[in-house]
ROTORLO-893680 format. One record per residue (C-alpha): residue number from 1; x, y, z. Coordinates in nm, 4 decimals. Layout:
<sites>
n, x, y, z
NUM, X, Y, Z .
...
</sites>
This chain:
<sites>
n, x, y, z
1, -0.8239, -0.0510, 1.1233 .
2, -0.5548, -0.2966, 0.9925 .
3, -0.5239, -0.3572, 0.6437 .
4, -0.2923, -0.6159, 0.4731 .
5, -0.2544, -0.5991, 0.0961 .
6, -0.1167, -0.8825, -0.0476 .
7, 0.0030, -0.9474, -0.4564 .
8, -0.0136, -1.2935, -0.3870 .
9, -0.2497, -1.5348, -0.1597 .
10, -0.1636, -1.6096, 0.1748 .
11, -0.2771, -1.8466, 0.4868 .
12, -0.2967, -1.6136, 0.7399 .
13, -0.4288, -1.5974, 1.1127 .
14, -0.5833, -1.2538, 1.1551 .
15, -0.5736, -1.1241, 1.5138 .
16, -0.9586, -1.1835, 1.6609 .
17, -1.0322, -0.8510, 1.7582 .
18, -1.2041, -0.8507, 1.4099 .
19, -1.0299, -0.5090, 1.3150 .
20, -0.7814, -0.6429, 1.0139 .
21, -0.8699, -0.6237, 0.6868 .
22, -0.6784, -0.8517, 0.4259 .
23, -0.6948, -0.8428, 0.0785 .
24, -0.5530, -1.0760, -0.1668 .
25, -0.4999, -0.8475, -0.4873 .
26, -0.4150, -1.1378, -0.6795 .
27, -0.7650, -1.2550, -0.6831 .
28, -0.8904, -0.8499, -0.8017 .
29, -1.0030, -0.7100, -1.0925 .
30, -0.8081, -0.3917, -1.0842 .
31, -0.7418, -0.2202, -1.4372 .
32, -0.4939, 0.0181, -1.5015 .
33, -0.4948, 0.3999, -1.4207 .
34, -0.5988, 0.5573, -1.7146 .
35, -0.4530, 0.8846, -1.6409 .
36, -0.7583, 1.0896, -1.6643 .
37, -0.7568, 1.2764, -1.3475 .
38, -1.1538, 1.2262, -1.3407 .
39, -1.1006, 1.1118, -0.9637 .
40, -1.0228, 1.4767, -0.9256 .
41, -1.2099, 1.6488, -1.1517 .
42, -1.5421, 1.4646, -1.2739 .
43, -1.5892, 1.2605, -0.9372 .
44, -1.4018, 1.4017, -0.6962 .
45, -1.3022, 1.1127, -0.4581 .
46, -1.3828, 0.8526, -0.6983 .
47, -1.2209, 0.7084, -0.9467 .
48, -1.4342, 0.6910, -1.2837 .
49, -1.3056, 0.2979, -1.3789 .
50, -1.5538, 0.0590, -1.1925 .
51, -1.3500, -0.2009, -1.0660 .
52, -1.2760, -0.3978, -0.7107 .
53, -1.0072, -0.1119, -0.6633 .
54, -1.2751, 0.1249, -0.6085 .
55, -1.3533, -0.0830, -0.2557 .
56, -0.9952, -0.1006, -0.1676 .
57, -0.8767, 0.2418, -0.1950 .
58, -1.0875, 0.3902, 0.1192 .
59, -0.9669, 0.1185, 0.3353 .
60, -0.6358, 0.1950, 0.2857 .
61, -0.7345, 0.5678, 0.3167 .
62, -0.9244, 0.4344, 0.6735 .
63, -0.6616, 0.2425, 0.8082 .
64, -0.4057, 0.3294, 1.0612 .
65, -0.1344, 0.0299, 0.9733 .
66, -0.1042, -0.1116, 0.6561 .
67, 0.1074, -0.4021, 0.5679 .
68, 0.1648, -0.4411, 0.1773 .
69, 0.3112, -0.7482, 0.0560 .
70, 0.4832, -0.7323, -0.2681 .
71, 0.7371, -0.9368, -0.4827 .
72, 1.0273, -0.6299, -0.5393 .
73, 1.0892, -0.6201, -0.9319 .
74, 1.3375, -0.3864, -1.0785 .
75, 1.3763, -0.2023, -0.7374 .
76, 0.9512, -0.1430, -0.7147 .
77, 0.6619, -0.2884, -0.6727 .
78, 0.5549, -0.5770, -0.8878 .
79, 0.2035, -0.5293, -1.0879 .
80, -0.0530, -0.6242, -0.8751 .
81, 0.0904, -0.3602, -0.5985 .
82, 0.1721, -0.0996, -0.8080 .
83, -0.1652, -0.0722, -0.9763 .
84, -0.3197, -0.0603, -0.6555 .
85, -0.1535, 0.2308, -0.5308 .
86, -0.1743, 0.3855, -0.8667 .
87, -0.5565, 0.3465, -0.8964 .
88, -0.5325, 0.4764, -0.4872 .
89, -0.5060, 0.7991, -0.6268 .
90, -0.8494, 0.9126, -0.5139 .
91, -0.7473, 0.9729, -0.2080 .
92, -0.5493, 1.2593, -0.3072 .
93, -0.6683, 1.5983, -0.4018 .
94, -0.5602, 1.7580, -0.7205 .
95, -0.4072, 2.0654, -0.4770 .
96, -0.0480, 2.0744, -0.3499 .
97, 0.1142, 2.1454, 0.0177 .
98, 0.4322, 2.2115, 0.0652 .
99, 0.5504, 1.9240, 0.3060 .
100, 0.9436, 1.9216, 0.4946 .
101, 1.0099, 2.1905, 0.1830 .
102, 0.9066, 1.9586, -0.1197 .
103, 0.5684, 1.9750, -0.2937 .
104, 0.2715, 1.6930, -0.2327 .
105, -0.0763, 1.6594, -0.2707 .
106, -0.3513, 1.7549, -0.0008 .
107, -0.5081, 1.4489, 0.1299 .
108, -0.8689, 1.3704, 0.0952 .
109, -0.9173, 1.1994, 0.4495 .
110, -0.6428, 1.0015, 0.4550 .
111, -0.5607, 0.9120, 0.8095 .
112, -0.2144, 0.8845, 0.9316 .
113, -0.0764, 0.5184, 0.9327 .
114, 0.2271, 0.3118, 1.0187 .
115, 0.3130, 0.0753, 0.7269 .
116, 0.5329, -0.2349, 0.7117 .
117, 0.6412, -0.3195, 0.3693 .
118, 0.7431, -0.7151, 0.3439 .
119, 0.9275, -0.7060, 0.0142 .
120, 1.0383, -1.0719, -0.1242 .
121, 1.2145, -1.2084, -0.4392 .
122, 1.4795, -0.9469, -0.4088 .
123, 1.8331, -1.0421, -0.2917 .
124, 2.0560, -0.7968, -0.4000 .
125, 2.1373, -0.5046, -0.1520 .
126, 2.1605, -0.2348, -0.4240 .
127, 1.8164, -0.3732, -0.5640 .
128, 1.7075, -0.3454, -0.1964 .
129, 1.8514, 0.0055, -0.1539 .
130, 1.6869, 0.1106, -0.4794 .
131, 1.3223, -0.0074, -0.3191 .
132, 1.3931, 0.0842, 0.0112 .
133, 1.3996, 0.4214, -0.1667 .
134, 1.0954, 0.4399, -0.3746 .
135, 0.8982, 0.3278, -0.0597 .
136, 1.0645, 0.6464, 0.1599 .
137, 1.0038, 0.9101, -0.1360 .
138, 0.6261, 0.7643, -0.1294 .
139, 0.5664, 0.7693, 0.2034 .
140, 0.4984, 1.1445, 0.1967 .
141, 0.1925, 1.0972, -0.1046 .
142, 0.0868, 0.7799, 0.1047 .
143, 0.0445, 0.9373, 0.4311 .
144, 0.3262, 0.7233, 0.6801 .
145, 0.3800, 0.8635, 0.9950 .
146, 0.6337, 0.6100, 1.0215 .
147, 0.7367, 0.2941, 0.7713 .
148, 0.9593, 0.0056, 0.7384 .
149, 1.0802, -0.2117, 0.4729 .
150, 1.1246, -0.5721, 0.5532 .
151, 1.2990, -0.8194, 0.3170 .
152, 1.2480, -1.1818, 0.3300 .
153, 1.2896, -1.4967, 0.1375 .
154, 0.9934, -1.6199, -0.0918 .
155, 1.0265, -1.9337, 0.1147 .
156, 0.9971, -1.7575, 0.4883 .
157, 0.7513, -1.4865, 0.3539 .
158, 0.3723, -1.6523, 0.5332 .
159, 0.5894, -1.6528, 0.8610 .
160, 0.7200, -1.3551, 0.8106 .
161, 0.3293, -1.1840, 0.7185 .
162, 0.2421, -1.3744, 1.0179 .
163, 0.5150, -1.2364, 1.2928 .
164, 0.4024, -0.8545, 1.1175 .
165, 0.0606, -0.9343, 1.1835 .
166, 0.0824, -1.1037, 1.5323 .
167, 0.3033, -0.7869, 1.6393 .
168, -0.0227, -0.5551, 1.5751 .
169, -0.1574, -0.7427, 1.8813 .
170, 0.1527, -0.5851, 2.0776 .
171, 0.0876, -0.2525, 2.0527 .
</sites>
């Protein structure tokens, strides 16, 4: 499966093979993580807040390429996108692996994926540098067998969600 997370709506031509997901989180009601580690303890796999995020999280857990679409704020994620992957936590298990020599958490069926990140509203290469960081360091908790960080303008970013999308078809 394809998923495409998105902090803001898009027009978008999904490939018609009918495997791409997208989700506008924009239009969600996702609440904050509350911190409570009740996703590991009280219902394992589940997080304990009753919101949309608890349909989102196992699709990005199911898919195999992810595309998230974010505004880049401060060198991360703007809100929508960050409290999506915080809430995502779920899909993690409370116990650690050592991974390349660093610490992580054991995946709960998380399957290995290849994620594009289209970062927009950032022009500044150090900003850029800063994200492109953040996005390697969590690649290891998010599962990426492989990423890449793409930067466009606000004005080019439907095209540029579009050529992402229509390159799935490629592979």
């Amino acid at each position: 499966m394809n998923l495409i997370l998105s902090d803001r709506p898009l027009s978008l031509q999904l490939p018609p093979d009918g495997d791409s997901v997208y989700v506008d989180l924009s239009q969600k009601k996702i609440a904050n993580c509350v911190g409570c580690f009740g996703c590991w303890t009280k219902t394992p796999g589940k997080c304990v807040i009753r919101d949309d995020a608890v349909e989102i999280y196992p699709l990005i857990a199911q898919s195999d390429r992810v595309l998230y679409v974010s505004r880049v704020r401060y060198g991360g994620y703007d809100t929508p996108m960050k409290t999506m992957l915080e809430r995502a936590i779920p899909v993690q298990q409370a116990f650690i692996r050592l991974l390349d020599g660093e610490t992580h958490h054991v995946q709960r069926a998380v399957r290995p994926k290849t994620a594009t990140i289209l970062a927009y509203g950032v022009s500044d290469t150090e900003e850029q540098a800063l994200f492109e960081r953040l996005v390697e360091r969590n690649a290891h908790n998010m599962n990426f067998q492989s990423w890449n960080a793409v930067f466009c303008s606000e004005e080019g970013l439907e095209a540029s969600v579009q050529e992402e999308v229509w390159k799935w078809q490629m592979c």
